[in-house]
C-alpha positions in Angstrom: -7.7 89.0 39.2 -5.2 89.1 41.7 -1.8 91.3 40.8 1.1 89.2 40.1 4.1 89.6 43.4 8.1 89.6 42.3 10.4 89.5 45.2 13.5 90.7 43.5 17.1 90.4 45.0 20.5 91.0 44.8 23.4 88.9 46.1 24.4 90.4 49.7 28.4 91.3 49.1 31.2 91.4 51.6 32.0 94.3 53.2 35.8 93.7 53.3 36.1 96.7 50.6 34.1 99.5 49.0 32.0 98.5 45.9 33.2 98.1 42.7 31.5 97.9 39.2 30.8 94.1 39.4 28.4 94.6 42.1 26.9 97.7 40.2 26.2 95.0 36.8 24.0 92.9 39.5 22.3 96.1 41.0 21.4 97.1 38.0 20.1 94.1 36.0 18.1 93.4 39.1 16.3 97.5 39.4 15.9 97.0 35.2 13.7 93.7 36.0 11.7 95.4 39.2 11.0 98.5 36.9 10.2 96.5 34.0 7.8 94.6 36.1 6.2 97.7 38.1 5.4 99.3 34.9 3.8 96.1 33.8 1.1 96.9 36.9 2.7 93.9 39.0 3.6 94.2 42.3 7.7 94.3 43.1 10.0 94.0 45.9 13.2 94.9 45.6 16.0 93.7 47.9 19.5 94.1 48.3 22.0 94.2 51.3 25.6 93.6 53.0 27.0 90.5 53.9 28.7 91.5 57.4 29.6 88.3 59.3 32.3 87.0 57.4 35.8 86.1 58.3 37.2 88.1 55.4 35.6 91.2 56.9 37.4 90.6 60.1 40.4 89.8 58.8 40.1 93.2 56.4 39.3 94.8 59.5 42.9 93.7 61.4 45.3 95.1 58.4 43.2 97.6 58.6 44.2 98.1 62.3 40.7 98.8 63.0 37.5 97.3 64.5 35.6 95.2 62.7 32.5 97.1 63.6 34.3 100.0 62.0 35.0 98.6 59.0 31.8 97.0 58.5 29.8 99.7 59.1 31.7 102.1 57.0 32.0 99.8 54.2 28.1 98.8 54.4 27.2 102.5 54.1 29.1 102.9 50.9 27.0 99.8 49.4 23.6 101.3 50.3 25.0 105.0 49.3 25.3 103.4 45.8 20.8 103.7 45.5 21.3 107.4 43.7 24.4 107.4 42.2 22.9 104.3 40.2 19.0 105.4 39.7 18.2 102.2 42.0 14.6 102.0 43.4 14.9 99.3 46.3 12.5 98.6 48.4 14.5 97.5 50.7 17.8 96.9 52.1 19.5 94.8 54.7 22.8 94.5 56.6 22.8 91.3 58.2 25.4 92.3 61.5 23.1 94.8 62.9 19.3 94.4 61.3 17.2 93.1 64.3 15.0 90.5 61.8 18.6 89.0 60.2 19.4 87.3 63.3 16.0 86.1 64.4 15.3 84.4 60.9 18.8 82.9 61.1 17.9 81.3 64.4 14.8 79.7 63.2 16.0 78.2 60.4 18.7 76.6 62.0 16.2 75.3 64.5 14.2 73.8 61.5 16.6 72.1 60.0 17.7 70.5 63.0 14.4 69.4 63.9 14.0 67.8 60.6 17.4 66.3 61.4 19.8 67.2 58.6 22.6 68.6 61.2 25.2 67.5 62.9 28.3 67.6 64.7 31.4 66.7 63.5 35.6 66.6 63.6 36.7 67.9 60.3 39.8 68.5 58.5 39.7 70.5 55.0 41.1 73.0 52.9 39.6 76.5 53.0 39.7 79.4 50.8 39.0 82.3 52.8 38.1 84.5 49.8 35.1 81.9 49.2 34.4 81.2 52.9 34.3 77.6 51.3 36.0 74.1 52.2 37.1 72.5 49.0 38.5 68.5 48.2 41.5 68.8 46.3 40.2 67.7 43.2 38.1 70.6 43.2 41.5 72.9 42.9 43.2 73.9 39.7 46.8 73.2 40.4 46.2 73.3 44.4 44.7 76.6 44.1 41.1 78.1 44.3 39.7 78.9 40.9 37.9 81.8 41.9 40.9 83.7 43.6 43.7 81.9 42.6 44.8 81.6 46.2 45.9 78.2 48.0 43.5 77.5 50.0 44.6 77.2 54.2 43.9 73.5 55.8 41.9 74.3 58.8 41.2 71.3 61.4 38.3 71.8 64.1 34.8 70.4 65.0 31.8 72.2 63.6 28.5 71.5 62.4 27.2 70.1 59.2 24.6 70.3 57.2 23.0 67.1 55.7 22.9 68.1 51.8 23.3 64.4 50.7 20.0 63.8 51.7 18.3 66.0 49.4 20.2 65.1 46.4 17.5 63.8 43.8 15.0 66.2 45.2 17.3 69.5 44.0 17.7 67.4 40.6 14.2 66.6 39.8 13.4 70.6 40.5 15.9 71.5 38.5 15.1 69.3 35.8 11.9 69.9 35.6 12.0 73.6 35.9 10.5 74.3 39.1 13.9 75.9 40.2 14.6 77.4 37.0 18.2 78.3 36.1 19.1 80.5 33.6 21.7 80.4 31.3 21.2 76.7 30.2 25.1 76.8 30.7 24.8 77.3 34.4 22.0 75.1 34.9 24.2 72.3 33.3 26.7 73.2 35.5 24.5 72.8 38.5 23.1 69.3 37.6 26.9 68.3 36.8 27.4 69.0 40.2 24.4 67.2 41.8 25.4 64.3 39.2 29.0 64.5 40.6 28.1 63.9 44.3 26.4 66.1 46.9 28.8 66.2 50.0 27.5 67.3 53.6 28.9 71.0 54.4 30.0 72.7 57.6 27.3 75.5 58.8 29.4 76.4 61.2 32.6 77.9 62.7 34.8 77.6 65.6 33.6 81.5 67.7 38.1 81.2 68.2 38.3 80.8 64.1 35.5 83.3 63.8 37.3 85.8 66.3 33.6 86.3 67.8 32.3 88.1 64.6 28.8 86.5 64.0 25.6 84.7 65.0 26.0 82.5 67.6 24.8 78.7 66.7 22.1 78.2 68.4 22.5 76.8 72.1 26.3 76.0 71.1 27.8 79.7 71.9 31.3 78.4 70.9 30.5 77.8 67.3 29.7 80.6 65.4 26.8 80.1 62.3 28.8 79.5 58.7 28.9 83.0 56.6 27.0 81.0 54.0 24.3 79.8 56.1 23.6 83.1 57.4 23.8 85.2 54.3 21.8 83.1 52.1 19.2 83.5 54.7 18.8 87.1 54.1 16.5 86.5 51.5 13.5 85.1 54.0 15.0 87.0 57.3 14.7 90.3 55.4 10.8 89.5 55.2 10.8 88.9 58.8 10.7 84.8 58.9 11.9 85.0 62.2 9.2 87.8 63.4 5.7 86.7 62.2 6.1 89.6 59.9 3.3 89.1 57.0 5.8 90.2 54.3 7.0 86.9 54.4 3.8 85.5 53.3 3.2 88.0 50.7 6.3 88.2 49.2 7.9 84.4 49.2 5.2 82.0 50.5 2.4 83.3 48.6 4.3 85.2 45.8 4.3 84.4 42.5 7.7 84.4 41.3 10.9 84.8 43.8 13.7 85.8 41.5 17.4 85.9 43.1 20.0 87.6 40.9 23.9 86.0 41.1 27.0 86.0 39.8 28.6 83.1 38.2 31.0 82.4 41.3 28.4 81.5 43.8 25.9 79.1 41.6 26.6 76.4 43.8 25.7 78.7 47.3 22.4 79.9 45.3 21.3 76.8 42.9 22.3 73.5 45.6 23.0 74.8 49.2 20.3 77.2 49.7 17.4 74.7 48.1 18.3 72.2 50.3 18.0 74.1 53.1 14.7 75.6 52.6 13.7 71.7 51.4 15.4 71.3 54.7 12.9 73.9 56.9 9.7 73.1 54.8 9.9 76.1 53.1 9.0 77.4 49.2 11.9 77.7 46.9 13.3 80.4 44.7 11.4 80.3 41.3 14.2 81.5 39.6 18.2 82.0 39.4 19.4 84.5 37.1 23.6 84.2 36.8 25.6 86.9 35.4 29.3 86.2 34.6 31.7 88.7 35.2 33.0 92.2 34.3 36.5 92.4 33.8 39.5 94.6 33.4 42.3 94.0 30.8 41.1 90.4 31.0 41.3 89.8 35.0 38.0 89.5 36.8 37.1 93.7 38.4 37.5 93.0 42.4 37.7 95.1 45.6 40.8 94.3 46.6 42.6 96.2 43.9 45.4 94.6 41.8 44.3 97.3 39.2 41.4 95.7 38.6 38.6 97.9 40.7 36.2 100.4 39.2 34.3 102.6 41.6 31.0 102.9 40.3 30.5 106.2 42.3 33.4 107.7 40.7 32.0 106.8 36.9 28.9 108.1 37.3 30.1 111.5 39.0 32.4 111.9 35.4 29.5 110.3 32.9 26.5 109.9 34.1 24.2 107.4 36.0 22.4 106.5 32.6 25.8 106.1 30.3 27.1 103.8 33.4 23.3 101.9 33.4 23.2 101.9 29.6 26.8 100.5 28.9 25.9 97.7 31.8 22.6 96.4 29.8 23.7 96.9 26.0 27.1 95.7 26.3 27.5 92.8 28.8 26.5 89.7 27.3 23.9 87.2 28.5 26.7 84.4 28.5 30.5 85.6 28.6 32.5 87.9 30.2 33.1 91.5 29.1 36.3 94.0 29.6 35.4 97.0 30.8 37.2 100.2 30.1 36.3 104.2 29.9 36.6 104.6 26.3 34.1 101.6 26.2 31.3 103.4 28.0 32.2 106.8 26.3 31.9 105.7 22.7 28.5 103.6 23.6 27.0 106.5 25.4 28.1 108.7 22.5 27.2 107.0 19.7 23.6 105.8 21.0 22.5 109.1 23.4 24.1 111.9 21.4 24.5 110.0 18.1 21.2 108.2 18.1 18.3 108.8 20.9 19.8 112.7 20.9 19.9 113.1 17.6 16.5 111.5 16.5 14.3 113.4 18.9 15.9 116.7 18.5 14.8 116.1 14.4 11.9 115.4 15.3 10.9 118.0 17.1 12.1 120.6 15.3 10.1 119.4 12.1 7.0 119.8 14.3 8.0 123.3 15.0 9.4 123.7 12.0 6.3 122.9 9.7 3.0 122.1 12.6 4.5 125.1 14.9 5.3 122.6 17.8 1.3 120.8 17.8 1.5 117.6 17.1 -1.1 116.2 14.3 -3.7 113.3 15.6 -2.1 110.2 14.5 -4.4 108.5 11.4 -4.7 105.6 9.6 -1.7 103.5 9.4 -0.6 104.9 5.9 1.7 107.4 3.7 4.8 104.2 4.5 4.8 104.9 8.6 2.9 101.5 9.3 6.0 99.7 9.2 7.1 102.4 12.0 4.3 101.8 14.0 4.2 97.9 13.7 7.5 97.9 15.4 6.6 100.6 18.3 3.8 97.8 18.7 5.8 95.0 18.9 8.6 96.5 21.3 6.7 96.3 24.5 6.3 92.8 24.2 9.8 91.8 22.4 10.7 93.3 26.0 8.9 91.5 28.1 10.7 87.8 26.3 13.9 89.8 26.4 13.5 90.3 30.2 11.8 86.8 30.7 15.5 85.3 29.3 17.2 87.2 31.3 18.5 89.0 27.9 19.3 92.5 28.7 21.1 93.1 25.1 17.9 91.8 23.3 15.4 94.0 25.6 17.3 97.0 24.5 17.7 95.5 20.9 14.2 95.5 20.5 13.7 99.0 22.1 16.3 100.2 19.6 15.2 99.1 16.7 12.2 101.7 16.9 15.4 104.4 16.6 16.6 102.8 13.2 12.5 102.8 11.9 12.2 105.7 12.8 15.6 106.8 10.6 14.3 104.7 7.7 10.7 106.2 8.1 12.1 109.6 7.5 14.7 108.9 5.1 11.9 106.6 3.2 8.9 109.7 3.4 11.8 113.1 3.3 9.2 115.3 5.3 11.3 118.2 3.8 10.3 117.5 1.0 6.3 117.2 1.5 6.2 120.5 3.3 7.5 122.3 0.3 5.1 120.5 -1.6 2.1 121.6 0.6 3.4 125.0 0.5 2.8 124.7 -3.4 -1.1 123.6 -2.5 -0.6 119.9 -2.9 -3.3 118.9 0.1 -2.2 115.2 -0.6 1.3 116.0 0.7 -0.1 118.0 3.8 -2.2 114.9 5.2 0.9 113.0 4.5 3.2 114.6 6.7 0.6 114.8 9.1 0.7 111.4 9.3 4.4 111.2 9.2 5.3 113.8 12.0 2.5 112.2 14.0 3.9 108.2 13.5 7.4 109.7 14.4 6.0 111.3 17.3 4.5 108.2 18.9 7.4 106.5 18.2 9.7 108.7 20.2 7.0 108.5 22.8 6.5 104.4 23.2 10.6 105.0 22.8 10.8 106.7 26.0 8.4 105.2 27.5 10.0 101.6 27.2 13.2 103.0 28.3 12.0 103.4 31.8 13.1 100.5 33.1 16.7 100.7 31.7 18.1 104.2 31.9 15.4 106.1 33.8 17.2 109.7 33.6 17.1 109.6 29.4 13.6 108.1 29.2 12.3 111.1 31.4 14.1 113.2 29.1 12.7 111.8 26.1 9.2 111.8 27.3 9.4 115.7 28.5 10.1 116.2 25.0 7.5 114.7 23.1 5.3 115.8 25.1 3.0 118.7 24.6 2.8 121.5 26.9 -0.6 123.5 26.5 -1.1 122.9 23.1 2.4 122.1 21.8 5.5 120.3 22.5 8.2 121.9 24.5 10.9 123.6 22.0 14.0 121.3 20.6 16.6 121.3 22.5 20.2 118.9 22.8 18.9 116.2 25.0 22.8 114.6 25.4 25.7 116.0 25.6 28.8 114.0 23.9 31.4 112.3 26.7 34.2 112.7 24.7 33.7 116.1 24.4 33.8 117.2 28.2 36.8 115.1 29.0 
């Protein structure tokens, strides 16, 4: 049987500013998913990257007062310095102004499109949001200004190329529809077929090189127009495998892989879910198999950017105060699958309190010390499901695959929920068989109560194992923790000690 292949990816972000917590949410959902699937025995690839070649990186770069090279490169560091801080195990990353494969895939796809004839030249006039490196029709506006930024958009007159997206109209539907490109929420993939329903209007893939001060890939045989930010950063996700270079990742990992997964925020469905369909149906290429959309994090209600405005959260900074597995655990148990959610400090504190030193902490350290307490640290060979720990153990065996649906909806909040419920079992297992108790009555002779808390320490034990175990994927700092300490060394496990410290307390 051949190993199932996930190419996992990120969104590629602007390098106009350092990263902010927003980014960190898609980082990592996306390293929960390639974990979760790794420890599943498939095969994973993990991708993420910088978006270099775009106008609002140049025009950063000039208040800045420096060079755009500068900036980018300074910038783009910070987003791949962001791997430790966050636990992230990528397998790859790419920066798409100074990777040698970005450009050469770029190149070819254009050439592909062009030879199936969906561009063309054109005189265009439009309005343009810089922030979304997108031309949008009035109508499109919410009270003349961009929803996303809430910035009126520039009208910008020039001749560029376009792409022929019209043409592939009831194609995108019909994949859509029938779940070949699947969307997920429902919510976005309404949204998307709204907006096929609405009308698919050719785009611009290009820019003047004037407009584009030079920064970027040059069209192809037409030096003065620069390739559209879009168009080049969507290709990341094929030019990353070497499309352009004959490399055989690209047949391993999108033409012949089983399931190509791209990760997005809410704000750039319509890049992800319409425009980059259509131009692989374009190039005769495979399509993503699925499109995972996030909404946003915010900050007293206003959507976290890196621009500032007392909305950014340096994700570098919050883990060096609390911890890369309180930052990772607030991201998966408290963002919801639909909605956004308002960030703040005293947020992540009292979740990583309550649940690591409250809960995971507090469990295993009781555990363990009843094993020294009344086995001398060995744990007894787990029995027949009896003494009232089989409802204990039918949960532990449940969890791994109440996961995997979790994580196959995109649910991040129910993958942990299921993983958490074996903490409140276990809770209810011990108030329900008082262990304290059956040790004082073995000490009396009562060999009935000694084969029961054998079977008790010895259910609670596997469940602080499996516990750890399907933590892995989500904070992989505690799971190692928890594992190390059910775990016997020589003959017995290591001695209790305070697995979490409490936030609150250290501030």
């Amino acid at each position: 049987m051949t190993t199932p292949r996930h190419y996992i990816t990120t969104t590629i972000p602007y390098v106009n500013a350092r990263p902010h917590l927003g980014f960190a949410l898609e980082l990592v959902q996306a390293d929960t998913l390639a974990r979760h699937r790794r420890q599943r025995g498939d095969d994973v690839r993990l991708l993420s990257g910088t978006d270099d070649n775009s106008l609002k990186n140049v025009l950063a770069a000039e208040a800045e007062g420096v060079d755009v090279q500068t900036l980018v490169d300074r910038n783009a560091d910070a987003f791949a310095a962001l791997r430790d801080p966050l636990a992230l195990s990528l397998d790859d990353f790419i920066r798409t102004s100074s990777d040698p494969r970005h450009r050469a895939g770029v190149e070819r796809l254009w050439r592909r499109c062009a030879e199936a004839g969906d561009l063309y030249r054109k005189a265009y006039e439009g309005l343009y949001c810089v922030g979304c490196e997108q031309f949008y029709t009035p109508d499109e506006l919410v009270d003349g200004r961009c929803a996303e930024h809430g910035t009126e958009p520039q009208r910008v007159a020039e001749e560029n190329w376009f792409f022929r997206l019209s043409r592939h109209t009831d194609r995108l539907r019909e994949l859509i529809t029938s779940g070949a490109l699947r969307i997920e929420p429902a919510a976005r993939r309404n949204e998307v077929l709204a907006l096929i329903d609405g009308g698919l209007h050719d785009f611009s893939v290009s820019r003047s090189h004037t407009r584009a001060r030079g920064w970027g890939i040059p069209v192809p045989d037409d030096p003065d127009q620069v390739v559209y930010v879009w168009w080049d950063a969507l290709g990341n996700y094929v030019t990353s495998l070497g499309y352009g270079t004959d490399d055989p990742a690209y047949e391993r990992w999108w033409a012949a892989g089983d399931r190509r997964v791209h990760l997005v925020g809410k704000g750039v469905v319509r890049f992800h879910a319409v425009y980059w369909p259509a131009m692989l149906l374009s190039a005769g290429l495979p399509l993503p198999t699925d499109i995972l959309v996030h909404d946003y994090l915010t900050v007293g209600g206003r959507k976290i950017s890196k621009s500032g405005n007392g909305t950014t959260v340096d994700p570098v900074a919050l883990t060096a105060a609390y911890g890369t597995d309180a930052v990772r655990w607030w991201l998966l148990r408290d963002v919801p699958r639909v909605g956004d959610a308002d960030f703040t400090e005293e947020r992540l504190i009292a979740r990583a309190d309550a649940d690591f030193a409250g809960g995971l902490g507090n469990l295993v350290h009781r555990i363990v010390t009843m094993v020294h307490r009344y086995r001398a640290g060995t744990v007894p060979a787990l029995g027949a499901d009896r003494f009232a720990v089989t409802p204990l153990l039918d949960v532990c065996r449940a969890a791994p695959g109440r996961i995997d649906a979790a994580l196959g909806d995109f649910d991040f909040r129910r993958a942990v929920d299921a993983a958490w419920d074996i903490v409140e079992e276990a809770n209810r297992c011990i108030d329900a068989t008082r262990p304290w108790e059956l040790a004082r009555a073995e000490r009396q002779g009562n060999a009935d109560a000694a084969e029961r808390l054998d079977a008790v320490l010895a259910a609670l034990v596997t469940a602080c194992w499996v516990l750890g175990d399907e933590l892995r994927p989500f904070v992989p700092g505690a799971a190692e923790r928890i594992v190390r300490q059910v775990t016997p060394v020589g003959r017995a496990l290591p001695e209790a000690a305070p697995l979490f410290g409490r936030l609150q307390e250290q501030r």
